[in-house]
Structures are given as C-alpha cells and as structure tokens.
N, C-alpha and C positions, 0 to 999 in steps of 0.2 A: 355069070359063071356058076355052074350048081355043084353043089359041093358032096358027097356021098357021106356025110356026115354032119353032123352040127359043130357050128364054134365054137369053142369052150373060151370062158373069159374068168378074170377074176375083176374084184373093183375095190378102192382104195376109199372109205368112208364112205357117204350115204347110206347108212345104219338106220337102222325103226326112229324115224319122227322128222327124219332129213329129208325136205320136201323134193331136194334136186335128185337122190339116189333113187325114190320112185318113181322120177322124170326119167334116168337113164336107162332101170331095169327095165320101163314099162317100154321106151323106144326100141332096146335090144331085143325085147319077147315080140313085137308086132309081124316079122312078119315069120317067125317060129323056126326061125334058125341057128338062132344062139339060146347057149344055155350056162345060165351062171354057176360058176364050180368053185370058187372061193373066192375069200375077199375077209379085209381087215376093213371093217366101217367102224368103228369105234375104237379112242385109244384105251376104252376101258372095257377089257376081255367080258366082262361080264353083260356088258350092255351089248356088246358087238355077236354074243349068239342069239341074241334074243331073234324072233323067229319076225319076220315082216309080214303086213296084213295082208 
C-alpha cells in the first residue's frame, strides 16, 4: 500500500542509552517511511531531550 505521505509516530521510552529504543527507531527508519515526531523516553524531562546519537 504506498502512502502519499510518511507515518508519523511518537514512542513511549527508549531514550539516549536504551539499547531497545535504537532497535525500534532504527527498524521504523529502514525502509524511509516513518518518521518520528514525539515521544516521552524518559520519566525524567531533562534526560528525555537529550538529542540521540
């Protein structure tokens, strides 16, 4: 099904250092269709903007 647009998603934890949230970002970016638009990864706001590698 091709979509005229990309998915927008958000994600709920895997923040900077959470080995599983670069498992999932990295599966959703493969084939360049989705594109992550928010998400709470950490319950602590300061850790959770930190920018991922």
């Amino acid at each position: 099904m091709a979509l005229d647009r990309k998915i927008r998603y958000g994600m709920v934890g895997g923040g900077p250092g959470a080995f599983i949230g670069d498992i999932h970002r990295s599966a959703a970016a493969l084939n360049g269709e989705m594109v992550l638009v928010a998400g709470a990864f950490s319950s602590d706001p300061e850790k959770s903007r930190r920018p991922f590698r």
